[in-house]
C-alpha positions in Angstrom: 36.7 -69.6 -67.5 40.0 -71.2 -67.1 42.1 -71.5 -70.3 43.7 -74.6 -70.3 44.8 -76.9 -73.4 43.5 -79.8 -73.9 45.3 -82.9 -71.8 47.5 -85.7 -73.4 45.3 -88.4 -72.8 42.4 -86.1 -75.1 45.1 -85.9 -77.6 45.7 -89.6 -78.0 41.8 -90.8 -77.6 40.1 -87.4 -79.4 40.5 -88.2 -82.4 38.3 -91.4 -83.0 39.6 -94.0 -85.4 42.7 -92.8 -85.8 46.3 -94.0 -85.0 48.6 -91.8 -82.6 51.8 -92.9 -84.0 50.6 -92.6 -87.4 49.4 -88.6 -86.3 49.0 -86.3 -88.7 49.1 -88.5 -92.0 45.7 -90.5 -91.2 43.8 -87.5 -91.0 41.6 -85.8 -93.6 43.5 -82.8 -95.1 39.9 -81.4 -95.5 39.6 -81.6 -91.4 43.1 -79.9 -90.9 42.3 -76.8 -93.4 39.0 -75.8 -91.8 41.1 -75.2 -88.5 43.5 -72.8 -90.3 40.9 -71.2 -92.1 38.7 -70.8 -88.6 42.2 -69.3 -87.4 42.0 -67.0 -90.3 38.5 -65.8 -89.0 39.9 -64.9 -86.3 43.4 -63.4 -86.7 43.5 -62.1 -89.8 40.6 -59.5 -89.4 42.3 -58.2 -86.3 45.5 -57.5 -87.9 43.9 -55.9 -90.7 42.3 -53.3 -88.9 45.3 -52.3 -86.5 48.0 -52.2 -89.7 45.3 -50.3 -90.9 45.2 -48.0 -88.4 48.8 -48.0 -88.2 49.7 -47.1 -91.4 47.1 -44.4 -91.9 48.7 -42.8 -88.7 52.3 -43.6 -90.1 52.2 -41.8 -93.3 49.6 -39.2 -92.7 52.6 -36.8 -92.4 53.2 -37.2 -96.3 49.9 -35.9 -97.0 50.0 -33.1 -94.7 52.2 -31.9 -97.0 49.8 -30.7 -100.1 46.8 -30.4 -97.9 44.6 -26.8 -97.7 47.7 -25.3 -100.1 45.3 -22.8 -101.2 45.1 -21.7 -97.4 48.6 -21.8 -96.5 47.1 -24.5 -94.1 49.6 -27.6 -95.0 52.2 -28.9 -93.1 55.3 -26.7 -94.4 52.9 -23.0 -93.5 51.7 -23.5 -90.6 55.0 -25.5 -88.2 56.8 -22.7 -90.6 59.3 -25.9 -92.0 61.5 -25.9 -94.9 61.5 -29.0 -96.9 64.1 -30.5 -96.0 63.0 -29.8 -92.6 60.0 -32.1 -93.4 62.9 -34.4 -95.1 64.4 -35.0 -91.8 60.9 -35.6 -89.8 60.0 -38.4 -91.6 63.5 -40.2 -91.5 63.5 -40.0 -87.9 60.2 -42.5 -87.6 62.4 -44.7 -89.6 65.9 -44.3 -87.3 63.9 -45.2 -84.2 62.3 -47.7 -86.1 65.3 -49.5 -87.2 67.0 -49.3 -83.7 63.7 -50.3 -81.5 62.4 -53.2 -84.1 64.7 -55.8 -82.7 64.2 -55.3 -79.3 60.5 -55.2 -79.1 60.0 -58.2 -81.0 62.4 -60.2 -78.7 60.2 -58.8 -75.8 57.5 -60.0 -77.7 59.0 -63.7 -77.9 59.0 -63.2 -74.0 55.6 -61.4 -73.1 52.5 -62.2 -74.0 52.2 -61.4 -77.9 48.8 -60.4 -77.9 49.3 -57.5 -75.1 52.5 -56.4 -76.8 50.6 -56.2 -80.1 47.7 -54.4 -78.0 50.8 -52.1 -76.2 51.8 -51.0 -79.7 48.6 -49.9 -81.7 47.5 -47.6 -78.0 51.2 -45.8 -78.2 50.7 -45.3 -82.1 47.3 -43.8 -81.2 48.3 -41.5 -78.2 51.6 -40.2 -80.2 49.5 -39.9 -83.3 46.7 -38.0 -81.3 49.5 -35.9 -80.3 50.6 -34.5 -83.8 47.5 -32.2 -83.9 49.6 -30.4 -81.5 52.6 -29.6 -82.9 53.7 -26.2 -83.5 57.7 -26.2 -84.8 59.9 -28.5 -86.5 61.0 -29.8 -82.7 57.7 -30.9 -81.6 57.9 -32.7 -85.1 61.3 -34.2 -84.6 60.0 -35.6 -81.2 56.6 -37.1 -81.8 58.3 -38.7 -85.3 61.0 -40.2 -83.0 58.4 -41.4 -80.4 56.2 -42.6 -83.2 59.1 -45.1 -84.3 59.8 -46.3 -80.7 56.2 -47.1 -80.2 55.6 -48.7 -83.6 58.9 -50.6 -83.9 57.9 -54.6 -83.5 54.5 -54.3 -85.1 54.9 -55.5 -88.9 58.0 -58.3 -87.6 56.1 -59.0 -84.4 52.8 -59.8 -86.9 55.0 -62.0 -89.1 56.5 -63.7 -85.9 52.8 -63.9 -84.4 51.5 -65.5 -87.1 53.9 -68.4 -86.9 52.7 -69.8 -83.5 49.3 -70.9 -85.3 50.5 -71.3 -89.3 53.3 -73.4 -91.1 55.5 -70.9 -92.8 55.0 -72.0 -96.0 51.3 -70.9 -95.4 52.1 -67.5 -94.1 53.0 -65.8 -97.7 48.9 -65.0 -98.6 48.1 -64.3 -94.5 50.8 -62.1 -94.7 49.2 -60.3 -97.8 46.3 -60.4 -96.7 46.3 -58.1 -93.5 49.1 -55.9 -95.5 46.9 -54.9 -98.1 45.7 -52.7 -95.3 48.5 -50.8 -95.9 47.7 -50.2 -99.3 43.9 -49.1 -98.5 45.1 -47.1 -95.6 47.0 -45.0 -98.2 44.1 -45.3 -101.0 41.6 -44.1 -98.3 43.2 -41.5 -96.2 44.2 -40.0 -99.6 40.6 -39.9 -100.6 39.7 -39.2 -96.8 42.1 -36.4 -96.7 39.7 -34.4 -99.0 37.3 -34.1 -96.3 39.2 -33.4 -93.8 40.4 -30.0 -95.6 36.9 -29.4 -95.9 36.8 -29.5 -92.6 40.1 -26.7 -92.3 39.0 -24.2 -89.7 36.6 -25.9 -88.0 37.1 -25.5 -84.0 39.9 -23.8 -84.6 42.1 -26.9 -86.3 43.2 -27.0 -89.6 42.7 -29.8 -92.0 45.4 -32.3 -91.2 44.9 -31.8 -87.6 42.0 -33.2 -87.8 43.4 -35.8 -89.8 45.7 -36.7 -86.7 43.8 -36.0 -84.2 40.9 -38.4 -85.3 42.9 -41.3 -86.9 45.1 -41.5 -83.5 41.5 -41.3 -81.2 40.4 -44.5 -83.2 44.0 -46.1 -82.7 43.8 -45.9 -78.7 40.3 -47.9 -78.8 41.1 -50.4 -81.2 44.4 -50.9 -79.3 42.6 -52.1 -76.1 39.8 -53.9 -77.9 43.3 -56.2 -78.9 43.1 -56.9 -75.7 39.7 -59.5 -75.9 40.2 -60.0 -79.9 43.4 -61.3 -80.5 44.3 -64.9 -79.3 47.1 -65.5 -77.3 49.5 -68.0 -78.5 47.9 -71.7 -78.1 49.1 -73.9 -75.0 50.4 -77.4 -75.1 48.3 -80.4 -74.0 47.5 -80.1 -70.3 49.1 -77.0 -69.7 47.2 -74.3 -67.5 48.1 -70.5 -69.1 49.5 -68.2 -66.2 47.2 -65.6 -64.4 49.8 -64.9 -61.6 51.7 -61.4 -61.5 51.1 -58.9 -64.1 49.2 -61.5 -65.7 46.2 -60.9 -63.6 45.6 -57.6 -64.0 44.7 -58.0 -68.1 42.2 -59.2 -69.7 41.6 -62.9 -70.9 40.7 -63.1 -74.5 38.8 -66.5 -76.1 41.5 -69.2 -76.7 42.2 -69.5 -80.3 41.4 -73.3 -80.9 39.1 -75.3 -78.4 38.0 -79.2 -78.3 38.7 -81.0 -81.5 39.5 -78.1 -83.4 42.7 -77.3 -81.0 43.6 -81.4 -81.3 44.4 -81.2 -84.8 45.9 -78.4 -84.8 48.6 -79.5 -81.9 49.0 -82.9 -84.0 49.8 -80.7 -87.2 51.6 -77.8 -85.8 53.6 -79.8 -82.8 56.5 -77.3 -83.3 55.4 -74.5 -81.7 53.9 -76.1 -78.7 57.4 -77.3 -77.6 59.5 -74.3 -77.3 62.4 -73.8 -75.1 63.6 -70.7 -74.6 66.1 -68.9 -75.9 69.6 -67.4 -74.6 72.4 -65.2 -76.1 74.3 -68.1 -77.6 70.5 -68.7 -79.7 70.8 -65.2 -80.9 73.9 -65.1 -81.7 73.7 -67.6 -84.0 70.7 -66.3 -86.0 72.5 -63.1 -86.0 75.8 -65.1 -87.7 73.6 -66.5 -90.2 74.5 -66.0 -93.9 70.6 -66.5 -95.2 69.8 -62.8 -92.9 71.6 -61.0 -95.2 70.1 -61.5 -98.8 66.8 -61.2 -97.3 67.6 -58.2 -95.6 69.2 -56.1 -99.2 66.0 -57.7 -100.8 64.0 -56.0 -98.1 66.0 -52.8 -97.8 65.4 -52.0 -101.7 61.6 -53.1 -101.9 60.9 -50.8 -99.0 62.4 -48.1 -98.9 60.9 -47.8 -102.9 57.9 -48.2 -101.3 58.3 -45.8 -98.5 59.6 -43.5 -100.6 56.2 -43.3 -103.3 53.7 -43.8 -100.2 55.4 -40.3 -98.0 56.4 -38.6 -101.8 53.3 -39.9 -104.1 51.5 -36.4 -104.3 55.0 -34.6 -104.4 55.6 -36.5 -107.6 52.5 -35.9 -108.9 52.6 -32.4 -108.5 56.2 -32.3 -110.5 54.3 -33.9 -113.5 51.3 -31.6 -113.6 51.4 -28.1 -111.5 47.8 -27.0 -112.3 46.8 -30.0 -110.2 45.1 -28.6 -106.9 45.8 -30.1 -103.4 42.3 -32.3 -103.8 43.1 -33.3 -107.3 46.6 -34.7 -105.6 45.1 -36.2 -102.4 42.5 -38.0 -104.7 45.5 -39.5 -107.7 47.2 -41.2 -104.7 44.4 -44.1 -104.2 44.8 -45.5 -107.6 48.4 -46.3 -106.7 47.2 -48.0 -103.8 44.5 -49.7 -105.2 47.0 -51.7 -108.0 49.4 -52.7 -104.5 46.2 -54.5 -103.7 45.3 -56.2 -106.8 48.3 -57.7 -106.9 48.7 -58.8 -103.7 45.5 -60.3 -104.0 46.7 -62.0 -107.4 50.7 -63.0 -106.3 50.6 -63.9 -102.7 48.7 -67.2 -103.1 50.4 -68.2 -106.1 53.8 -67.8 -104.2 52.7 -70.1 -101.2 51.3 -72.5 -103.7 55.1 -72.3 -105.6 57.0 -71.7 -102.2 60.0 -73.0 -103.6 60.1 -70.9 -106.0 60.2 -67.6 -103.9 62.6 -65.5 -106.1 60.7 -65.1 -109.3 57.2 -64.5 -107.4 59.7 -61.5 -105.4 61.7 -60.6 -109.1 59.0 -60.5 -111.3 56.8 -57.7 -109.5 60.3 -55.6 -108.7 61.1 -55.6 -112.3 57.6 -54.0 -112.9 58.7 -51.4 -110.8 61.3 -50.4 -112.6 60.3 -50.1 -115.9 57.3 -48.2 -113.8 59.9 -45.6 -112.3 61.9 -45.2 -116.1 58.4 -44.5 -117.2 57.9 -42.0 -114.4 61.3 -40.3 -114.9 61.1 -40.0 -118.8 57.5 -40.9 -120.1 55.2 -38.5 -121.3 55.9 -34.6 -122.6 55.3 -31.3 -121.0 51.9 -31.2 -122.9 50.9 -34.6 -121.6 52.1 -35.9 -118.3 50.0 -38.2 -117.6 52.2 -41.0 -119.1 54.4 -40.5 -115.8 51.6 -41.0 -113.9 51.0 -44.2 -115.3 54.1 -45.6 -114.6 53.6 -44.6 -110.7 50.5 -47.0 -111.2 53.1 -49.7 -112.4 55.5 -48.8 -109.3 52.1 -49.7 -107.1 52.0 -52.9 -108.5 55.2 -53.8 -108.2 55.2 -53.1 -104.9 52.2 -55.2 -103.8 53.8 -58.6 -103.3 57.6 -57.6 -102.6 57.2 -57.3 -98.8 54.9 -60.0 -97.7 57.2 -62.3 -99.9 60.6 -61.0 -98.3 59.1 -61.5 -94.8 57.6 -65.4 -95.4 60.5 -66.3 -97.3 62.3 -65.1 -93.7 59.4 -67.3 -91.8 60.4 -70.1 -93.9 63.9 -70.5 -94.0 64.5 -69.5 -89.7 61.8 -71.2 -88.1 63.5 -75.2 -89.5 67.0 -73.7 -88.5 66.5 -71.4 -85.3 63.1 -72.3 -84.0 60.6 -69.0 -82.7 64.1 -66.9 -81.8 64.8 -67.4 -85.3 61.9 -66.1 -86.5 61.5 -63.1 -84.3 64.9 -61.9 -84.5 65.8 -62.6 -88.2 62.3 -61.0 -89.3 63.0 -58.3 -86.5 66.6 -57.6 -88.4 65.0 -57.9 -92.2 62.3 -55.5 -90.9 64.6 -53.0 -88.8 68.1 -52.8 -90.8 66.0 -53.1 -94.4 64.3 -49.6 -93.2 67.3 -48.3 -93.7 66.0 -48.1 -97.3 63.2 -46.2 -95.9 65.4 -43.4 -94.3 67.5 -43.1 -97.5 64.0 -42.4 -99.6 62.5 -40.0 -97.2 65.8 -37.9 -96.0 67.9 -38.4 -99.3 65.6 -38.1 -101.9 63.0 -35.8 -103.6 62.9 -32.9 -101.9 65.8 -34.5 -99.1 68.1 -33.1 -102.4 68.1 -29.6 -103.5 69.6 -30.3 -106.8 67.3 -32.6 -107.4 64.2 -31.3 -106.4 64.6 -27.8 -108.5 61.3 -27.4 -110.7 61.6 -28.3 -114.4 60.9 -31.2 -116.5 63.9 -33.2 -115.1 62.5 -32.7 -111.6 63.0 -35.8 -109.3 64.7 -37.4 -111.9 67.9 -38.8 -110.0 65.9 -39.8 -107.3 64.0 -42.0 -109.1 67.3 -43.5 -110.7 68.6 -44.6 -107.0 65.4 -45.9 -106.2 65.9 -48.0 -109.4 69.6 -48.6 -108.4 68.5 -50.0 -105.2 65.3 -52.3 -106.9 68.5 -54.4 -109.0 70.2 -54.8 -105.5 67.2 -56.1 -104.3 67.1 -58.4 -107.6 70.4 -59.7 -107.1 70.1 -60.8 -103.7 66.7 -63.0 -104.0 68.8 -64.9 -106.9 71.8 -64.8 -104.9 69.8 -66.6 -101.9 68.4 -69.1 -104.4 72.0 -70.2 -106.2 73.7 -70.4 -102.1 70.7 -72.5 -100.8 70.9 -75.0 -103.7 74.7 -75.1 -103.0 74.6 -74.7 -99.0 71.1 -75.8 -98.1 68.9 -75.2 -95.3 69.0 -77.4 -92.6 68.2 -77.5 -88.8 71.1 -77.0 -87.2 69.7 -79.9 -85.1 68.5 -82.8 -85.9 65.2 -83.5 -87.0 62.3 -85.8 -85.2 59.0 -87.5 -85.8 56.4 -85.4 -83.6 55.7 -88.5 -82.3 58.7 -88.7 -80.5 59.5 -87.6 -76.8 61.9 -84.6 -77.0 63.8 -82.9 -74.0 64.9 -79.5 -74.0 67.4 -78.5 -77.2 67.3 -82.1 -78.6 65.9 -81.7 -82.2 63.3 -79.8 -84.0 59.7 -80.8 -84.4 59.2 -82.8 -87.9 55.4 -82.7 -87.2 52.5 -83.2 -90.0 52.8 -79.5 -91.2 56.4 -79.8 -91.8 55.9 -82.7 -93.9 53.7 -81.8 -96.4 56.1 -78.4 -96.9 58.9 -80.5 -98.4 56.7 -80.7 -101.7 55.0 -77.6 -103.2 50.7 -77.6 -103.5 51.5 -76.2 -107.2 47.8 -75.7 -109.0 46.1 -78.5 -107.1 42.8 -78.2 -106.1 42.8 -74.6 -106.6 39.4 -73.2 -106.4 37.8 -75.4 -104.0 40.5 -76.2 -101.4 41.5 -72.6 -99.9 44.5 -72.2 -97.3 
């Protein structure tokens, strides 16, 4: 079947009874939020399952660690690795990462997003199929650099993806959504983990091999069943998608929107149907842009706090209560996990409801954090710990909404000023340089430093302290951004125009029907029976 978009003349006649020039306004706001929700059916499952995937793959390296102890069957025994060995493996992921992200989501701007999305989750698969066989720290080293040049692009190429079918302003609880896969990724494989180390000997494998070699298998078919499920991004009226060149040889997948459905959502969304592409001078002048840089320390802090509990959670455990066994570890992680859900669940809405009000929704759950690390570092008493385990249930909490907030909040402020480079380099560069945060947690800290890491009950305790050091930065800058934008503003660096207005090339950016209802927040109205 030939995908082709609906033809000018449908557009101005589909729509029965209502007024082309007037667009978007006349029509039912009831009409426009099935569409996105429809969208929702169809995207958001999707992305769950391959950041999912993903992530299991990602930070199955940080379990490894405690797994079959008993055995001498984790990580450290059998590669023979010292800690900071294991230190260095997992903050090369992250310097690949940071170097590659950029790139492959300016690719993706290029390519089609759906087979670069597809591209990514198959290499994660085959690389993570791969770590069953290592056998030294430099077949470590490698597959952990590898891992971050075929992962880098996924989380910013999601955020980007997402902004060819949604207004920014509605990204913050998509964003959330698909990421609390993240969060029961971790909460599963740690309870998953358990059975794998039942599994320790089987065919010759130890327990975590398994573990990669299984994950990584699923990764590889999910990756090309991408291929039919994802949508590629939606064409403007009359315009025939191209099947010529490399194009031919993949797979078409089911166009996102048909018939009336695809009408309204060209009449609401007009902006990303019009794009013009991008040159060095375009990039250039995201890259000069003042807002990147708040966002990015805001991101850099969040993350690589969150990095640092997900590939460290049943190290820290283990420093609060030795007698714990490698099962009792792998099984204390979820709960962490399962609080980063609840309240992504709970915040993520709220802040798209409130989207002008970004920086408390961001503040709020990082100040949780921190009073969950203090409670970490000096809660409790030797004869009962589990006080500091509480507080690494606070830190998950915290955690939950920070990320998906940083990235919409980038959605929201490029996209007016820089159109779809904006978005896919500046969330590329929050994303890519804000992992630095990452590679400080995981090389740095915990058992990165000696001194720190020396058993007793002050074990950890300066690692913890930086992570809260960086948490204030993070604080600083999402009020800092909020003070300059009152004072500076945010507006398109060209001028704005009615999407019922004829356009050429670099003229003006969209004002379209989505755009305008984003200059006022939805606040509490119609909460339970309107969703978005």
């Amino acid at each position: 079947m030939e995908d082709k978009a609906p033809t000018v003349g449908q557009l101005s006649s589909g729509l029965a009874g209502e007024d082309p020039e007037a667009g978007i306004e006349t029509m039912d706001i009831e009409r426009i939020e099935k569409v996105y929700r429809k969208l929702d059916h169809r995207i958001i499952p999707a992305f769950w399952v391959l950041y999912f995937l993903c992530s299991a793959i990602r930070s199955n390296v940080g379990l490894s660690q405690t797994m079959n102890e008993a055995q001498h069957h984790d990580l450290e025994e059998v590669l023979h690795l010292t800690p900071k060995e294991v230190s260095t493996g997992l903050a090369l992921f992250y310097v690949c990462y940071v170097i590659f992200d950029f790139p492959s989501n300016l690719i993706m701007t290029r390519l089609s997003p759906r087979v670069w999305m597809s591209r990514i989750v198959i290499g994660v698969g085959i690389i993570g199929s791969c770590m069953a066989a290592m056998k030294a720290a430099w077949s470590l080293y490698l597959l952990r650099l590898l891992l971050g040049i075929v992962i880098a692009g996924m989380w910013p190429g999601m955020a980007y993806y997402l902004t060819l079918f949604y207004p920014p302003s509605r990204t913050g609880k998509r964003i959330g959504q698909y990421f609390t896969a993240a969060q029961v990724s971790a909460a599963v494989v740690g309870l998953v983990s358990a059975g794998f180390q039942k599994m320790d000997g089987l065919g010759g494998l130890v327990g975590f091999q398994w573990m990669f070699l299984l994950y990584g298998l699923v990764g590889i078919l999910v990756g090309f069943s991408l291929l039919w499920w994802l949508p590629d991004r939606p064409l403007p009226p009359g315009e025939v998608r191209d099947r010529t060149g490399w194009h031919k040889w993949i797979p078409q997948s089911k166009p996102a929107l048909t018939g009336e459905d695809a009408l309204i959502h060209y009449r609401d969304l007009t902006r990303v149907y019009h794009r013009s592409r991008w040159g060095v001078k375009d990039l250039w002048h995201v890259v000069i842009d003042w807002r990147l840089w708040p966002l990015l320390l805001m991101y850099f802090g969040v993350v690589g706090v969150g990095i640092g509990v997900q590939n460290y959670a049943t190290v820290i455990i283990q420093s609060t209560n030795s007698k714990l066994t490698s099962i009792d570890l792998s099984l204390l992680t979820a709960p962490i996990w399962i609080m980063d859900l609840i309240a992504i669940l709970l915040v993520t809405p709220f802040s798209d409801r409130f989207h002008h009000h970004r920086a408390l929704f961001f503040s709020v759950p990082v100040c949780i954090q921190i009073a969950g690390l203090l409670l970490t570092t000096y809660g409790g008493s030797q004869a009962n710990p589990w006080p500091r385990y509480g507080g690494l249930l606070m830190v998950g909490f915290g955690l939950g909404p920070t990320v998906p907030i940083t990235m919409t909040w980038t959605n929201e402020i490029f996209q007016p000023r820089h159109g779809e480079v904006g978005v896919a380099a500046a969330s590329a560069l929050v994303s890519g340089l804000g992992n630095l945060g990452s590679i400080l947690t995981t090389y740095a800290l915990f058992t990165g430093w000696p001194a720190d890491s020396k058993p007793g009950r002050k074990q950890y305790r300066k690692s913890t302290l930086v992570m809260v050091g960086i948490l204030c930065l993070s604080i600083l800058s999402a009020f800092a951004m909020t003070l300059l934008l009152k004072v500076v503003g945010n507006g398109s660096r060209t001028k704005q125009i009615s999407s019922g207005s004829s356009t050429s090339e670099g003229e003006g950016v969209m004002m379209d029907g989505a755009a305008k209802r984003e200059l006022q927040e939805r606040g509490l109205g119609r909460l339970w029976w309107r969703r978005w």
